[in-house]
C-alpha positions in Angstrom: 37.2 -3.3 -33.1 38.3 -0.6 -35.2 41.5 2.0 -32.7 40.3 5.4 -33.3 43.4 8.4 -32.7 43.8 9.8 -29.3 46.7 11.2 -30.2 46.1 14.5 -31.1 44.5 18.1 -28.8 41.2 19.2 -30.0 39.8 22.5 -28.8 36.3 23.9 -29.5 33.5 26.3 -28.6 31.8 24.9 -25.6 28.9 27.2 -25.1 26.0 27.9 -27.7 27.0 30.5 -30.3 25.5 34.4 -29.8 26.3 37.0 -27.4 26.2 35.7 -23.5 28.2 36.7 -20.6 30.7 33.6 -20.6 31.7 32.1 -23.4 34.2 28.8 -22.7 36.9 27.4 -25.2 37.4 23.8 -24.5 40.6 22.2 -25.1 41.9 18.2 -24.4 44.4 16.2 -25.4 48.2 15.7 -24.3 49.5 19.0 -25.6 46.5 21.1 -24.0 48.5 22.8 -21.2 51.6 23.2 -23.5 49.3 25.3 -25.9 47.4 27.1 -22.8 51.0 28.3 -21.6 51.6 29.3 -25.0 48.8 32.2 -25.3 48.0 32.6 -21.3 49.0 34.9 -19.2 48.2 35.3 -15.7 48.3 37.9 -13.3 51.0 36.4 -11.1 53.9 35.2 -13.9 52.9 31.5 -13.5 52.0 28.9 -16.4 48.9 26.8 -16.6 51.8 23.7 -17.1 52.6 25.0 -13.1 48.7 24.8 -12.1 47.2 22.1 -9.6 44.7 20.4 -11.1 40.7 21.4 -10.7 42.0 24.8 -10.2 41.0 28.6 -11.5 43.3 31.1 -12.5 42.8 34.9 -13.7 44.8 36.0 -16.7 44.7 36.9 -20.5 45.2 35.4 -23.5 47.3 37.0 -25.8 48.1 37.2 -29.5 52.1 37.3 -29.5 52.3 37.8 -32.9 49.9 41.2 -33.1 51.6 44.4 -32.9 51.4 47.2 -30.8 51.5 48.4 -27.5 48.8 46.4 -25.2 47.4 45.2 -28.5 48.5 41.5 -28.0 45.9 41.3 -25.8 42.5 39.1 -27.0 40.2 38.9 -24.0 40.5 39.1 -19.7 39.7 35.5 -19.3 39.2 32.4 -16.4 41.4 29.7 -16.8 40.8 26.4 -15.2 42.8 22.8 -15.4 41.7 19.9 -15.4 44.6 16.8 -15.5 44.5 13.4 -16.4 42.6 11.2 -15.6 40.3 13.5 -13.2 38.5 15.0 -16.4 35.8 14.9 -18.7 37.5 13.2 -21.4 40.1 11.6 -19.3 43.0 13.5 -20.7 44.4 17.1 -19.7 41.5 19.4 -20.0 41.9 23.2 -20.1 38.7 25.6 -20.2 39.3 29.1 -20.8 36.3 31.4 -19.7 35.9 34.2 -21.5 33.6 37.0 -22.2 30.8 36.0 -24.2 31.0 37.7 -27.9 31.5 35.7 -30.5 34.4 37.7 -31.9 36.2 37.0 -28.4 35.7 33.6 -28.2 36.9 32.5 -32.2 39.6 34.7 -31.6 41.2 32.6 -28.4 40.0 29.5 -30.3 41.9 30.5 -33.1 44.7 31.2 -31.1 44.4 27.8 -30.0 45.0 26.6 -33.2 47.6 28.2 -34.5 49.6 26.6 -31.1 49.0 23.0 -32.5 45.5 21.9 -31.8 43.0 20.6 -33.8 39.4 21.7 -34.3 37.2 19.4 -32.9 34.6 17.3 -34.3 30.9 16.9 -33.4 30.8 15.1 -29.8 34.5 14.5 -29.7 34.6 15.7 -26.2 31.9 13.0 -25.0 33.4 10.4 -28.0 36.7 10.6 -26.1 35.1 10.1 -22.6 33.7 6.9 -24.0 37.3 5.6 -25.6 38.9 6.7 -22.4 36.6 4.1 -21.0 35.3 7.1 -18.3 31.7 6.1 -19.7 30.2 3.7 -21.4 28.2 4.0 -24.6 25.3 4.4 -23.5 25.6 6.8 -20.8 27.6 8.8 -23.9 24.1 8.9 -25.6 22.4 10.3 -22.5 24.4 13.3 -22.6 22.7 14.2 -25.7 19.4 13.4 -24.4 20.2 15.8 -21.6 21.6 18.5 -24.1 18.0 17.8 -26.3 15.5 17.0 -23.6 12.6 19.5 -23.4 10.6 18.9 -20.5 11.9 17.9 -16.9 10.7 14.2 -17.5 12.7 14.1 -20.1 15.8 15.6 -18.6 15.2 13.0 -16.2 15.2 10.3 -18.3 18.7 11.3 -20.0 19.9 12.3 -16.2 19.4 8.4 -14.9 21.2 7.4 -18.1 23.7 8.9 -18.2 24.2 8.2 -14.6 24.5 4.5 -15.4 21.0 3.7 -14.5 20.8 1.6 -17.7 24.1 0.9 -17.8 24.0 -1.2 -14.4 21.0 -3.1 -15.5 22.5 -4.1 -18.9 25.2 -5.1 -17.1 23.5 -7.2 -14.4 21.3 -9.0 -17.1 24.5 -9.5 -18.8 26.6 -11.1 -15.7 24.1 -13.5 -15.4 24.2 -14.5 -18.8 27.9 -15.0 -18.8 27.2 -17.4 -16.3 25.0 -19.4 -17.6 27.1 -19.9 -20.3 30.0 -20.3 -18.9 28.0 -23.5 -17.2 26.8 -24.4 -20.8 30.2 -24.8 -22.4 31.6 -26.3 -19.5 28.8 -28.8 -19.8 29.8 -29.3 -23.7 33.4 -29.8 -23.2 33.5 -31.8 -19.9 30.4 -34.0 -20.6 32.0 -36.6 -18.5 33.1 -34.7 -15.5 30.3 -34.8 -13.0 31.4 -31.4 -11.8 29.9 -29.9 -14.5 26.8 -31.5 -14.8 24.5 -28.3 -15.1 21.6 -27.8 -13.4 18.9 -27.7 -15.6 15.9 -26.0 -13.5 18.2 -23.5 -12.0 19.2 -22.2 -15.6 15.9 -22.0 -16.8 15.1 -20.1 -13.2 18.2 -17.8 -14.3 16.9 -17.8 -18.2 13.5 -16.7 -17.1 14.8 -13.9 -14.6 16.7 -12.4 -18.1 13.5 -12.5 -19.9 11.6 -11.0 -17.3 13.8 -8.5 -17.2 13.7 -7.2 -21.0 10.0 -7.9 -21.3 10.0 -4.9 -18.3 12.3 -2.7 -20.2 10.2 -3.1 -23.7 6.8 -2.6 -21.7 8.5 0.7 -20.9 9.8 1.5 -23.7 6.6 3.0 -25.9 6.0 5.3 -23.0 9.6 6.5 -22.2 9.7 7.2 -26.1 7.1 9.5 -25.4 8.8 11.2 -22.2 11.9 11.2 -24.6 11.0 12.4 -28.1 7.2 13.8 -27.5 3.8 13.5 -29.5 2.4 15.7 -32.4 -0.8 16.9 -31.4 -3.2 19.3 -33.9 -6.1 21.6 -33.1 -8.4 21.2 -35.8 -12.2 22.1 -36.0 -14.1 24.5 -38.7 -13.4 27.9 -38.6 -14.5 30.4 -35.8 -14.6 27.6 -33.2 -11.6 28.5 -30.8 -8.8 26.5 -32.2 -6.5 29.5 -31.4 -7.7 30.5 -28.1 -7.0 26.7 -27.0 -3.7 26.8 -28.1 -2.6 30.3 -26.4 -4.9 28.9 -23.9 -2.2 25.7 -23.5 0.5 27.5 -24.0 -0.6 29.9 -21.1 0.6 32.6 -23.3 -0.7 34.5 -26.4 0.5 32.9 -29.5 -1.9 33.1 -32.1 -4.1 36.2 -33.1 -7.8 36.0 -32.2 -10.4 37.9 -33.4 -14.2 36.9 -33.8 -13.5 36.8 -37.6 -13.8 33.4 -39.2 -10.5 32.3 -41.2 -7.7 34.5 -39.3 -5.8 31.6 -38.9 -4.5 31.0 -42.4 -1.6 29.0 -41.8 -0.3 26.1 -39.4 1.3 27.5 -35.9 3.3 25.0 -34.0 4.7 25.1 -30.7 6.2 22.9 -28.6 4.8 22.7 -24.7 5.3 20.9 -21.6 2.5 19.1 -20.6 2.2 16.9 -17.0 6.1 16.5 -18.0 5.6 14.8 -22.1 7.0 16.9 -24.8 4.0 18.4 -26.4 4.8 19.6 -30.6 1.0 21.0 -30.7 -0.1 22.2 -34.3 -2.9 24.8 -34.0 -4.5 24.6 -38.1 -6.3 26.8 -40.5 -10.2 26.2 -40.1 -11.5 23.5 -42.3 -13.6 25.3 -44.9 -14.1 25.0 -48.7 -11.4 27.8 -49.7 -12.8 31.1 -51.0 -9.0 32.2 -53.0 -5.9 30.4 -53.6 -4.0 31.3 -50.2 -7.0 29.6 -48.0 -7.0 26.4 -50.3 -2.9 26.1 -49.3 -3.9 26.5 -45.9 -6.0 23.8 -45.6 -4.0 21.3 -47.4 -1.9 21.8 -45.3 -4.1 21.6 -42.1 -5.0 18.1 -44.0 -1.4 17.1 -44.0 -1.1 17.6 -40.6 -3.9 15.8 -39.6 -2.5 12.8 -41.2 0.9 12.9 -39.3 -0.7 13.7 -36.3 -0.1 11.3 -32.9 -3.2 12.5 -31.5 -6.3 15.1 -32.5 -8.3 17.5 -30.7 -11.1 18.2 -32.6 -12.7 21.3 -31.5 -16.7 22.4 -31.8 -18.4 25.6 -30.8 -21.1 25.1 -27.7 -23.0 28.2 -29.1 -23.9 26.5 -32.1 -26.0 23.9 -34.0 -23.4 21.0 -35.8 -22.8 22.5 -39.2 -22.2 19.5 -42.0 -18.7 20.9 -41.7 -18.1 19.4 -38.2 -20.0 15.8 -39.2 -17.5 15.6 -42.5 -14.3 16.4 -40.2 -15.3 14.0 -37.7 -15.8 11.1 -40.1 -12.5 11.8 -41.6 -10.7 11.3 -38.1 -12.3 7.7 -37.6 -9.2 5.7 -37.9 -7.0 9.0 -35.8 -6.9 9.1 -31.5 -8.8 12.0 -31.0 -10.3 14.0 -28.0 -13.8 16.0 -28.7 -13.6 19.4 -26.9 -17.0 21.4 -26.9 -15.4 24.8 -26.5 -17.6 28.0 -25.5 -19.0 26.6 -22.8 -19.6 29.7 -21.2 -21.9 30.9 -23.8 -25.5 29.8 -24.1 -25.7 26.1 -25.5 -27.0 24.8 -29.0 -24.7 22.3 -29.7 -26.5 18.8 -30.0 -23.9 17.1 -27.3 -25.9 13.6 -27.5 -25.1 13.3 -31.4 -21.4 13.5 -30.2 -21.7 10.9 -27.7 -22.3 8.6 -30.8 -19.1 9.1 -32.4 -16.9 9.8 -29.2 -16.3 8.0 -25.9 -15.3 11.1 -24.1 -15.6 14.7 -24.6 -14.6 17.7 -22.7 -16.3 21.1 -22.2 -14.0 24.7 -21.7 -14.0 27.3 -21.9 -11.0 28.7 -24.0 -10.9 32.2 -23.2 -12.1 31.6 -19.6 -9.3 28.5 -18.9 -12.2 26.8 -17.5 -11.5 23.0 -17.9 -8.0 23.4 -19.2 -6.3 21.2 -16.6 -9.0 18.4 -17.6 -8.3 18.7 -21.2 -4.4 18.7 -20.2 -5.1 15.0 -18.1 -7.0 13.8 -20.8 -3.9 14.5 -23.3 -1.5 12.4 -21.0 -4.1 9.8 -20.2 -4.9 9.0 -23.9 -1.1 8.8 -24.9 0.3 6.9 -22.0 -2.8 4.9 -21.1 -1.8 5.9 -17.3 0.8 3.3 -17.4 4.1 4.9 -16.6 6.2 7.8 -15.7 9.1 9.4 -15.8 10.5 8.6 -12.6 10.7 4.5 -13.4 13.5 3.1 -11.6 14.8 2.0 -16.3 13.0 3.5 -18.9 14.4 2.4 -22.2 13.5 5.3 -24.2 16.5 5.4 -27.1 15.4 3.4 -30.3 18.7 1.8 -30.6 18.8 0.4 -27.3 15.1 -1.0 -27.5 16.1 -3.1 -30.9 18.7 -4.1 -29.1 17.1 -5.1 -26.3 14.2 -7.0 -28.7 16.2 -9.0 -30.6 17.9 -10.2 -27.3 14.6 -10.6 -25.4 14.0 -13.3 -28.7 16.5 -14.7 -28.5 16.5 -15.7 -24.4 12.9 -17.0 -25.1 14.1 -19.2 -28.0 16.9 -20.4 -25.4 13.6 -21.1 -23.1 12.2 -23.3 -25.3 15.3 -25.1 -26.5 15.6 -26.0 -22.7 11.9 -27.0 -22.6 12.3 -29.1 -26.1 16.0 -30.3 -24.5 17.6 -29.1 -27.2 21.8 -29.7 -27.6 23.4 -27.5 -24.9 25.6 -26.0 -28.6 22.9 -24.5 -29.7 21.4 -22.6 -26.7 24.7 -21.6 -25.8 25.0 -20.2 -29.4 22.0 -18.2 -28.5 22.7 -17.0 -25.3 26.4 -15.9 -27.5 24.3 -13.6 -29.4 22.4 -12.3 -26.8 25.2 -10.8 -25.4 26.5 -9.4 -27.9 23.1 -7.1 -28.7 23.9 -5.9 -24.8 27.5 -5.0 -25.6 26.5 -3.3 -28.5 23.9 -1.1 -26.2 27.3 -0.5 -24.1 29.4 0.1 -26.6 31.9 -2.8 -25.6 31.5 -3.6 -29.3 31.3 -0.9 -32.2 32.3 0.4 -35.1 33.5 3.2 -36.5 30.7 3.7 -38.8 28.2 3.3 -35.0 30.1 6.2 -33.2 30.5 8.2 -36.6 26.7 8.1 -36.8 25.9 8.7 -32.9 28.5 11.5 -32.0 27.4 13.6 -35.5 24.2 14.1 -33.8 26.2 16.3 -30.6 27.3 20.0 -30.9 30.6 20.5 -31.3 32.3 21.1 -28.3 30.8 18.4 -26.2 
């Protein structure tokens, strides 16, 4: 295991750059409260170094080195400490609380600097929590989903993992494990001793429980992905059919223009929505048309494009009209995509041929756009089509981070192949070996095993300043 540096302070920007009310500089490390008492100072005399620990303290932080009469000063701030070990990172933590501006906040940050700290990298906050052993890799990884999530499922997902929620199963599965093998290799160096004659049924019961157990989390997996990371869903149709009207309609705001001339869409809108709690990227596209000038013919390629990438398609038709050829081609194209039909318009007097439809689509939903009639329905149908009804966010585990399910497979493989080893009665080395490797796949998930090049990758992915 490569030892990664604790030895230095790092101090960042904590809060999202731009103009805000509060704006926090983060610092941590053993030298923290010797820089804070350095450029603080409060209203009473006293040092941060003097503070009680999880305790606030108004001041200002001043430049010492700037001239002038009262023009030392750099910002009326909130200081709180935060000691070892009782802290995010597990070292001493100060935050100072300042106004907002982003002039404000460089300038303490720089001041910070300039007293012997070191500007932080991406995630070193969180990457420090996890060396510190406060939490384990895995719950380090749901801090960012919390930072990234975009719907409350979502956040929910990242909250339970980085409560541990994971964590505790992982490490379950993996005490059971341990004892199995532990029973293995006594087995294989005290063949003689009858005190370690292993029972057979009871650790395929035990090997079976473990299997069980990550065949759940995979089953959960695809949907949690979705709760997690969202689906691309495009509005497509011919022009003049509503495709922009459904999407402000979704959005429950107006997005797009809309005006009863054909082609005023000329270019892909995306948005991203929350619907029934799954991430929604929806795509509303320029009307499939032959192009009448140069600009429309970019506009559909690319409405083309984005029909190809697509998760799912709604494919929109107008009620108060006969199926053009237009709507036959399109719907032919989208054979091999999941699509929903929508009749749209259904307020208006009907011409559309629904039966010819039925022929090419199990299931198709009539709104009304402008009116929100049937909105919910088309909302249900989204959710029902991309989960298949199967799960939701508030699962006791979701596995929803791609690392964690290939971990998580190749272990799952490798218990099964230790079933059948047991079934086959196979040497005792050799499903040992394999139960060896399983483990290791779980403390890769928790982080009891990593390198460099792992936390590198994951912690480039925070902000910095967490």
């Amino acid at each position: 295991m490569i030892q990664v540096s604790l030895d230095d302070t790092i101090a960042a920007i904590a809060t999202s750059a731009g103009e805000g009310g509060i704006g926090i500089v983060r610092i941590s490390g053993k030298e923290a409260l010797a820089i804070a008492d350095k450029i603080f100072f409060g209203k009473d005399g006293r040092k941060p170094s003097s503070f009680k620990t999880f305790t606030t303290h108004y001041g200002v932080i001043k430049n010492e080195l700037r001239e002038g009469a009262g023009g030392n000063i750099v910002d009326e701030v909130i200081l709180t400490v935060m000691r070892a070990p009782r802290s995010y990172t597990k070292e001493d933590v100060v935050e100072i609380n300042c106004h907002g501006g982003i002039v404000a906040l460089r300038a303490v940050l720089e001041l910070t600097l300039a007293n012997g700290a070191r500007l932080a990298e991406p995630g070193e906050f969180t990457k420090r929590a996890f060396l510190n052993g406060r939490i384990d890799l895995a719950q380090a990884e749901g801090v960012l989903d919390v930072i990234r999530a975009k719907t409350d499922s979502a956040l929910q997902l990242g909250v339970e993992q980085l409560k541990g929620v994971l964590s505790r199963e992982i490490n379950q599965i993996r005490g059971a494990l341990l004892d199995i093998l532990a029973l293995l290799e006594a087995n294989i160096d005290f063949p003689e001793e009858n005190t370690s004659k292993l029972d057979w049924q009871g650790t395929k019961s035990k090997l079976s429980r473990a299997n069980a157990q990550f065949k759940g989390l995979l089953e959960g997996s695809k949907a949690a992905r979705i709760f997690r990371e969202g689906i691309h869903v495009v509005i497509c149709g011919k022009p003049n059919v509503g495709k922009s009207s459904l999407l402000n309609a979704l959005l429950k705001k107006e997005r797009s223009i809309v005006t009863p001339v054909a082609g005023t869409t000329r270019d892909t809108i995306e948005e991203i929505i929350d619907i029934k709690g799954i991430p929604v990227r929806i795509v509303d596209t320029a009307g499939i048309l032959e192009p009448r000038d140069l600009v429309e013919k970019k506009a559909v390629a690319r409405s083309k494009i984005q029909i190809d990438l697509a998760d799912l398609v709604i494919i929109l038709f107008d009620a108060s009209k006969r199926l053009a050829k237009e709507d036959i081609l399109l719907v032919n194209k989208l054979r091999k995509k999941h699509t929903i039909a929508v009749i749209n318009k259904i307020d208006l007097k009907q011409k559309i041929e629904k039966a010819r439809l039925e022929k090419k689509f199990k299931r198709i939903i009539g709104i009304s756009a402008k009116k929100l009639t049937n909105i919910s329905l088309l909302e249900d149908a989204i959710v029902e089509l991309v989960c298949a009804g199967g799960f939701k966010a508030t699962e006791p585990t979701l596995l929803s981070n791609l690392r964690h399910i290939e971990k998580i497979r190749k272990a799952q493989i490798l218990i099964a192949d230790s079933l059948d080893s047991l079934d086959n009665k196979t040497s005792s080395e050799f499903i040992a070996q394999d139960i060896k490797e399983a483990l290791g796949f779980l403390d890769d998930i928790l982080g009891r095993r990593f390198s460099e090049d792992l936390l590198d990758k994951i912690f480039s992915e925070f902000c910095i300043g967490k």
